[in-house]
N, C-alpha and C positions, 0 to 999 in steps of 0.2 A: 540795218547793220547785222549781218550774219553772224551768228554763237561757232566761234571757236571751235573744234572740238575739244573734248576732254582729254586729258594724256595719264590723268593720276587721278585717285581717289584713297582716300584713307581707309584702310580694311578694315579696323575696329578701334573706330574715335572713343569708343570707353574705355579705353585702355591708355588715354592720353593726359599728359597733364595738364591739357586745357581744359579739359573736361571735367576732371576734379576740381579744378578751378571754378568752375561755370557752377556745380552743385556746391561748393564752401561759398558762394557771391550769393547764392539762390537762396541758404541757409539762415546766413548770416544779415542779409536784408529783407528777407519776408517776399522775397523775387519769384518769377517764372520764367527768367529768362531760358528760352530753347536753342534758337540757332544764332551762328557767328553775327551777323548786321545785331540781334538783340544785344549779345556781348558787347560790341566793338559800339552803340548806342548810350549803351551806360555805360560804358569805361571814360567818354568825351563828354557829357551829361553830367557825367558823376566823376568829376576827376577828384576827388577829396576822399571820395568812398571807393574807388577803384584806387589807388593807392596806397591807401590801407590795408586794404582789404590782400593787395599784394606782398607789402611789406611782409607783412605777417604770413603770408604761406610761402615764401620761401626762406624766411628767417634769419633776416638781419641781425647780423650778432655787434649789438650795440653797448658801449661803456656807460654811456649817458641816455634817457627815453627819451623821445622828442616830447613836446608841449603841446604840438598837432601836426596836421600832415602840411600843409602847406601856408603860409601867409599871406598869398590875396592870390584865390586861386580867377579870377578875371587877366589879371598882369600879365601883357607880354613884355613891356621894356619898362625899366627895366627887369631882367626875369624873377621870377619869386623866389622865394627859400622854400625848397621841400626838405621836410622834418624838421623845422627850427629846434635848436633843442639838445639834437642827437647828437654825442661823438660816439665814431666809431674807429677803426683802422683800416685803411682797403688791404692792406699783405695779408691784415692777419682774417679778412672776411672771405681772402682766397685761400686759405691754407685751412681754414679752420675746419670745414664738413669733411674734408678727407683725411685730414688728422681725425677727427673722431670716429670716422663710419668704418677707415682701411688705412691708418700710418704706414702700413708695410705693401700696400699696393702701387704701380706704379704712374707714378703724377704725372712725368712729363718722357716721354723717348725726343731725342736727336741726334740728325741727321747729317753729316756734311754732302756734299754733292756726290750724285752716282750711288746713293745710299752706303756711302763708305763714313767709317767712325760714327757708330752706332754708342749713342750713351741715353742710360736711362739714371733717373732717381723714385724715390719712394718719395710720398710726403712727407717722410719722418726724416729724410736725406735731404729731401727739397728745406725744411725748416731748418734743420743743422746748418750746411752752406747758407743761405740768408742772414743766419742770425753771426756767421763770420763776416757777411759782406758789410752788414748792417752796423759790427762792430766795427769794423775796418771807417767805416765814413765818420763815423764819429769821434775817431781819433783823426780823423783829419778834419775835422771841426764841422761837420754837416750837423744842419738845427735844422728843426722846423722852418718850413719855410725858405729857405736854400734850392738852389737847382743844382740838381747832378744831370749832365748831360750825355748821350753816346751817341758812337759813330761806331756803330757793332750790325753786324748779321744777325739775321734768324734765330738764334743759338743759344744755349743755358746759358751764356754770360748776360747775355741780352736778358733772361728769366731772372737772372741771381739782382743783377742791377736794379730793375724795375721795384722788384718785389724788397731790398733794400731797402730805395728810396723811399718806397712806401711806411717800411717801418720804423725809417727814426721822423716820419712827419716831414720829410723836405720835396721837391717839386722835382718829376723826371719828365725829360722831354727827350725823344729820340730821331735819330737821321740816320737813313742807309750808307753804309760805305759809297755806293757807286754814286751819290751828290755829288758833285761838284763841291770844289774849295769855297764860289763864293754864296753857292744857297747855301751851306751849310753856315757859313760864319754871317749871312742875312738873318739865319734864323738864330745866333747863339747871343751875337751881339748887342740883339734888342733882348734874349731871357735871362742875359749875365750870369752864367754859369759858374758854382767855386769849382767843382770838379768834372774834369774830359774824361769819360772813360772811350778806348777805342779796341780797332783791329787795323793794323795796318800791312797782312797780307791775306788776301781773301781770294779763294777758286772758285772761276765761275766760268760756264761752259767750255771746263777741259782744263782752262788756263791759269796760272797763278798769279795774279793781281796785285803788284807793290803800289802801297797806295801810304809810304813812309811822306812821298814831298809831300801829300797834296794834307795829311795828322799832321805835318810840321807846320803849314800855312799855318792852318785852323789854329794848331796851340798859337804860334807866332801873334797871329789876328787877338786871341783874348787875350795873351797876356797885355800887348797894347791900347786894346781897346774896352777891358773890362774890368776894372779895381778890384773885384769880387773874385777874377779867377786865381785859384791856388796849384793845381795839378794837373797833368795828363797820364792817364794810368794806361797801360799796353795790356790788355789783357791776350790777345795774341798777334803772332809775327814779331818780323823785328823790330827792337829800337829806334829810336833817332836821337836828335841832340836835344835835351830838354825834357824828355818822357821818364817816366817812372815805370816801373816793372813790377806786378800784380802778382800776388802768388797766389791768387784765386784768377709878278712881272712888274717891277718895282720890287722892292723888300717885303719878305712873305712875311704874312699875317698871322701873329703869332696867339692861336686860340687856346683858351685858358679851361679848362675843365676841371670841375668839382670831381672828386675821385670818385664820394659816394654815390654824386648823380650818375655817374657813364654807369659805373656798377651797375644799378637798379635796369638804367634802360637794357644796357647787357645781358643782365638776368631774364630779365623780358621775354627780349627775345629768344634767349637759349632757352629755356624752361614751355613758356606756353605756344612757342611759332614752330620754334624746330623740336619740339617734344624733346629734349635732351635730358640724363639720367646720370646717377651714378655709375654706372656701366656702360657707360657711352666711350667713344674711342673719338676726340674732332682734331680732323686736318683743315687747316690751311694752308696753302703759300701764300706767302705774302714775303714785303720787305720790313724792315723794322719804322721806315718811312708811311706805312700805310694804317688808317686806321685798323684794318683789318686785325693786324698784329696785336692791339689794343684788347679788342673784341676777342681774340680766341686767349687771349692771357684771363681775361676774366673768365671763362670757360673753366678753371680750376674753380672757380667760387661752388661751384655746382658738385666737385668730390670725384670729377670725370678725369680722363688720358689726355692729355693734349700729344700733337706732334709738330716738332717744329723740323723745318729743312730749309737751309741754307745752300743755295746756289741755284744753278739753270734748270726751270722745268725741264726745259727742251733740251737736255743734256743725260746723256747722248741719243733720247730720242723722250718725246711728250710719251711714250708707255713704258717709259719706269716710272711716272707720277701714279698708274694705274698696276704696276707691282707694287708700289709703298702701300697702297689704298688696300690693296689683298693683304699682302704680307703680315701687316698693321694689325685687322682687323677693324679699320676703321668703319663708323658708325655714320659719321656725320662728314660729309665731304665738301668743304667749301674751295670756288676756283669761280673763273669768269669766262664769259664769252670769247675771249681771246683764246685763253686757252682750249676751251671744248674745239673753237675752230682750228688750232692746229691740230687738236685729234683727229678732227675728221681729213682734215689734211694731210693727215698721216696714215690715213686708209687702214682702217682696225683691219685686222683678217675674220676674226670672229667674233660672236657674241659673248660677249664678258662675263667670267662664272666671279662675282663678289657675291658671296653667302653674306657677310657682314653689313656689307653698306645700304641704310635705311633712306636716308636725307643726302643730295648733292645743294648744296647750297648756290646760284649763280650771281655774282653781285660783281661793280665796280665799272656795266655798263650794259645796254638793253640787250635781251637777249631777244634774239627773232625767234617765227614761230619756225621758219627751217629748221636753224638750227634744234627749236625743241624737239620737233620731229624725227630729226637725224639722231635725236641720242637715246632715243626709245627703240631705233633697230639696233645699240649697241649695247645698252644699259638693261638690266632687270629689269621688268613691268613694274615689278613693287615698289622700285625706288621714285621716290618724291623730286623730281627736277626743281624745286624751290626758289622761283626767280624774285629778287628784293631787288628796291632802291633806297638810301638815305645818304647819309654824307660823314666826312670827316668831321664837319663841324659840328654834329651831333652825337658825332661815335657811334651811329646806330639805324637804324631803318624808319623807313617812315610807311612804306606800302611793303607788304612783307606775305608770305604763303606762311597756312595756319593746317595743321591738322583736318579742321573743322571745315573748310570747303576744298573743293576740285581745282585742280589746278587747267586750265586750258589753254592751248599752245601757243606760246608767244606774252602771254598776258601775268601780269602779277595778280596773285587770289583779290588781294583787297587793302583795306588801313590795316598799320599796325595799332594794336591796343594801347588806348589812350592819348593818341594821334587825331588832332581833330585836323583831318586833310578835306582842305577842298580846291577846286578848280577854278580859277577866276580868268576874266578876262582884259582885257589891257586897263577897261575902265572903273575894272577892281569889283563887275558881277560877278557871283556865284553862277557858274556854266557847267558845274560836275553831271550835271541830271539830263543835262542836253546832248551829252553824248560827242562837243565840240572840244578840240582844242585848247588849253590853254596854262597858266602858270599853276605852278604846283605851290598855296602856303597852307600855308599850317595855323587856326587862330584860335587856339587853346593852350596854355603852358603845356610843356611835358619835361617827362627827370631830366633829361642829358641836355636844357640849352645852356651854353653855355656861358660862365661868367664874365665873359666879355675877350676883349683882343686886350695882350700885353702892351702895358707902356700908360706912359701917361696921359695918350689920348685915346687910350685902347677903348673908351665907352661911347665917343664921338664917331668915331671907325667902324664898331660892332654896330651900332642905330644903321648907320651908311651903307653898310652890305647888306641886313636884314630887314630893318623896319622903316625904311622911307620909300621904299617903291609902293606898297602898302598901309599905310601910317597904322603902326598899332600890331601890325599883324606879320608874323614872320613866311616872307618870300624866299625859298628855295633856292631859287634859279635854274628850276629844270620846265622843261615842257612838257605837254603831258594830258591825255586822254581818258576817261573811261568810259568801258566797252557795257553798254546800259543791258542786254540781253545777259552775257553774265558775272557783271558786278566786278569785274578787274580792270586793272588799270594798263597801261600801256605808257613807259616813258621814252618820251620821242628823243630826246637831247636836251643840249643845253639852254636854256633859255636865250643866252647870248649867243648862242650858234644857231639857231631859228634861221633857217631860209625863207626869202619875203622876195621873190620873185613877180613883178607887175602885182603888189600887194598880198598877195598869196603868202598865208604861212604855215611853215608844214620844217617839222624834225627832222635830222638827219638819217635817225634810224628808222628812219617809213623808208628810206633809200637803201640803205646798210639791210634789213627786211630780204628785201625784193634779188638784189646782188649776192646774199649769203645763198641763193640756189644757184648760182654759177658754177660747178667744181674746178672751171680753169682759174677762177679770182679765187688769191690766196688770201687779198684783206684789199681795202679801198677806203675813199676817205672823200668826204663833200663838203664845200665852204662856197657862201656867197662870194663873190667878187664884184665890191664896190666901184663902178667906172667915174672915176671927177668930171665933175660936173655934170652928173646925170643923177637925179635923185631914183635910185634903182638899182638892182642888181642882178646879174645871171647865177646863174648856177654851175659850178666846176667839179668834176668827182675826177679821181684820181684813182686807179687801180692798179694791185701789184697783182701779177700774174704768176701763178704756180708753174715750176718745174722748168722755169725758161721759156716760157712760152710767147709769144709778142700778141698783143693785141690788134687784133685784123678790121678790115673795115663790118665784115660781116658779126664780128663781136660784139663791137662797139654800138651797131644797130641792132640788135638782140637785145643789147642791156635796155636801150632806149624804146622799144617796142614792152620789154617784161615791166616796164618802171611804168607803163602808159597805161597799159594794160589792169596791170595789180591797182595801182594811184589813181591818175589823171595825166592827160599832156602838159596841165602844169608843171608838176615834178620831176619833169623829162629833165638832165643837166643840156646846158645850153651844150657845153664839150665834155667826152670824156677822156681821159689822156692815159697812158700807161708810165708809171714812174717805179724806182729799185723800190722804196721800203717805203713805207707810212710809220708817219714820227709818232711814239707811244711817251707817258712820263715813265715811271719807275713804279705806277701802282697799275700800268696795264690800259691804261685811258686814251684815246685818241687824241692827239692836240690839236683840234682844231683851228683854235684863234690864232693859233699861230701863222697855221695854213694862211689862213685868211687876210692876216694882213701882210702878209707877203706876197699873193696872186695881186692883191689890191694897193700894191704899191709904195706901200710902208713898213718900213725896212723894222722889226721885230725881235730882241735880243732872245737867244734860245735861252731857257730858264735850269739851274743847273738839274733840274730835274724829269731832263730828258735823256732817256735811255740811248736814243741814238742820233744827236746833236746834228749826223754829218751828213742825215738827208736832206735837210733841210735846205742845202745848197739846189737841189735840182729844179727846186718851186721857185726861185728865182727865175727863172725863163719864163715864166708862165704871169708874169707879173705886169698888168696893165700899164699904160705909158700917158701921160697927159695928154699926145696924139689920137691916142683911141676914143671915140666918142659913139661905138654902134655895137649896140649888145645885141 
């Protein structure tokens, strides 16, 4: 197995806060721990003394002390209590360090689309608004324990509401405008919300978005369907009938999260992976739908700038997302694979002067080493390409880049801290060491599992997705390699997306890999195709071609020569086809299963959390027939 090259290196890890870290653990326990494996050894070892030991150096500003750090740190189901003991408030653990370090620096800047309607607040501004919103809910009867819901954008209302909720103690759950009527009210109906908060005209590449019928469903759906609900509040756009006016695959699985656990893992990772500081600047895009949104809200916990933007990256071109990133000052840049490749689809002219930007964070699907390579001829040498994977159901990373090692192209540095990851294989061995293929769990507690799925068989449900593929131990569902020369990981795809061709199994993104050095493929997309009655499947990849371009016979045999070539002949697709778009949800993710069982003949309802519902018609033709019997 060939070593990677290197792409990044940290110029002066004493300067980091992991490092400081690594001497207050070394102090504090009588330790020698030197390099990252030492660290990341006793953080999984020591998860009682590694959580402590954290708590305390980023400084959990608590009402109550905990009694200890965790209640049976062996437990994965049901999961443990970390800190029994402690109250604290999450609004006021995000507000707090930048109220005392800089009240009059500013917390959060936003954006609406095109970089038009620029608003900032201070912290001292940010607490004022809050502590009106916060009054506001509680004259409408919001207690602890209560769910405030939204169907809001990117946007300080989206800040004001969360951070509300948080401080009279009641439960906020959020959904993008561009959901659908019925994911939205799948998810509101099972969390019985008292109050809607929403937007019911939103701009998004160029265009202005009345999205009044699809608020009125939604209110209509709770007030019939949910005892509990009291209001829908407009916070912007028009009206409709029944709204109030603010003067400030199946039914999805509604995961419940402890505030002060996502916190902690939050802090985690902003603090010791992406070195972040009070004079840090972090961007994101994201939807108010995606964990991500979550993750850079807690970002104020730290005393730092957030930036939020509402509407089309790609509007009116992917390099206004790299003017906001100048302009800004931003420090810490998070985005995804998707996005980098319409950059490079968008043919930068020159090399990119950001003086500011330290950390590009890449998350929410694998990045190739192309692609890594592609952004080192556009990016700073200095800047940290930072590729992670973890999940919404964590709120947080699980293999994550650290200060502390090199990053190498294509690959993730290594575990995140206090993350006990290993590789198992179908029959549930440990295979990390072996340097083969396989599922990604996790069999140590860590902060952010969470407290289970909503409802009153939500704890039957949570066992069923996490701990019965493994009994005992939490399975992922992702695929997933590491590269034994040096020490990172490699996430292939979905677990349930594994292609298993004449028993062969191999990730999506070993494909996605090999294709991302095409510059005529603008994006592509692979799913098995199950044939009835054949215990077996071929292999189908789908490609969109840039610029109008059609895909030729001599194309098509190139892709299947570079896939042979890089891989094996195994991983050749049986076909490859040229189709308009490949189906994305709303956080940027390919949907595969869908793909899938639609070539394979089983007709598949699109979920409302797909971004472009209306390609999905063209994989129809492509769909096996009970007649077919020869792969």
């Amino acid at each position: 197995m060939a070593l990677a090259p290197v792409v990044w290196q940290h110029p002066n890890i004493a300067g980091t806060n992991i490092h400081a870290f690594r001497l207050e653990v070394n102090r504090k326990y009588s330790l020698n721990l030197k390099s990252y494996k030492d660290l990341h050894t006793w953080s999984v070892n020591n998860i009682e003394a590694f959580a402590s030991a954290f708590w305390v150096f980023v400084g959990i500003k608590y009402h109550a002390p905990p009694t200890r750090t965790i209640d049976d740190p062996q437990r994965m189901f049901p999961p443990p209590k970390w800190f029994p003991g402690a109250t604290m408030n999450f609004s006021e653990n995000l507000l707090c360090t930048g109220l005392a370090m800089r009240p009059d620096a500013v917390a959060v800047t936003a954006f609406r689309e095109g970089l038009a309607e620029q608003t900032e607040l201070t912290y001292a501004q940010l607490e004022t608004r809050v502590a009106v919103w916060a009054n506001a809910l509680r004259k409408l009867g919001v207690q602890v324990g209560d769910r405030v819901a939204t169907v809001l954008t990117n946007s300080i209302d989206s800040l004001l509401v969360i951070l509300a909720t948080g401080a009279v103690g009641a439960i906020f759950s959020s959904a993008a405008p561009d959901m659908g009527p019925q994911a939205i009210m799948g998810r509101y109906s099972q969390l019985r919300p008292k109050i809607l908060v929403c937007e019911t005209s939103v701009t998004y590449g160029g265009k202005i978005r009345d999205f009044r019928e699809k608020i009125s469903q939604v209110h209509q759906g709770l007030q019939k369907h949910v005892p509990e609900f009291q209001q829908t509040i407009v916070v912007r756009g028009p009206m409709f009938a029944g709204s109030s006016l603010s003067g400030t695959t199946g039914p999805p699985k509604c995961i419940t999260h402890a505030a002060g656990r996502a916190l902690l893992q939050n802090k985690k990772e902003f603090v010791l992976h992406y070195d972040v500081g009070p004079y840090s600047t972090f961007y994101q895009y994201t939807t108010t739908g995606w964990m991500m949104w979550n993750f850079m809200i807690a970002g104020l916990s730290i005393g730092m700038r957030i930036v939020l933007y509402d509407g089309s990256p790609l509007y009116p071109s992917p390099a206004n997302q790299i003017d906001l990133v100048r302009s800004q000052g931003v420090t810490h840049w998070s985005t995804g694979p998707k996005f980098l490749s319409a950059l490079k689809q968008h043919s930068l002219s020159s090399f990119l002067d950001l003086d500011s930007l330290e950390t590009v964070v890449s998350a929410g699907a694998p990045l190739s080493a192309e692609l890594s390579r592609w952004f080192y001829t556009k990016f700073p040498k200095n800047v940290a390409l930072s590729n992670g994977s973890g999940g919404t159901d964590l709120v947080g990373g699980i293999v994550l880049g650290t200060p502390m090692l090199n990053i190498h192209a294509g690959e993730i540095s290594g575990a995140a801290l206090g993350m006990k990851v290993e590789i198992w294989d179908e029959n549930g061995k440990n295979i990390e060491d072996s340097g083969e293929k396989g599922d990604l769990v996790i069999t140590r507690p860590f902060f952010s599992m969470p407290l289970g799925f909503w409802g009153p068989d939500g704890a039957a449900k949570f066992k069923n997705a996490y701990f019965e593929q493994f009994p005992g131990v939490w399975a992922h569902g992702d695929f997933i390699k590491k590269n034994l020369p040096s020490g990172g990981y490699e996430v292939l795809g979905r677990s349930d997306g594994v292609l298993n061709p004449g028993g062969i199994r191999f990730g999506t993104a070993e494909l996605y890999g090999v294709v991302d050095t095409f510059p005529e493929i603008e994006d592509c997309i692979a799913v098995g195709q199950k044939i009835p009655k054949l215990q077996d499947e071929r292999v189908l990849m789908f490609v969109k071609l840039a610029g109008g371009r059609k895909l030729s016979g001599e194309l098509r045999q190139a892709i299947k020569t570079a896939i042979m070539k890089s891989l094996s002949p195994r991983h050749v697709p049986a076909e490859i086809f040229q189709v308009a778009d490949i189906p994305y949800t709303i956080n940027g993710k390919k949907i595969e299963n869908i793909v899938r069982d639609i070539v394979s003949g089983r007709e598949e309802l699109a979920p409302g959390t797909v971004t472009n519902p209306e390609c999905l018609a063209e994989y129809k033709q492509f769909a096996v027939r009970e007649t077919q019997a020869k792969l």
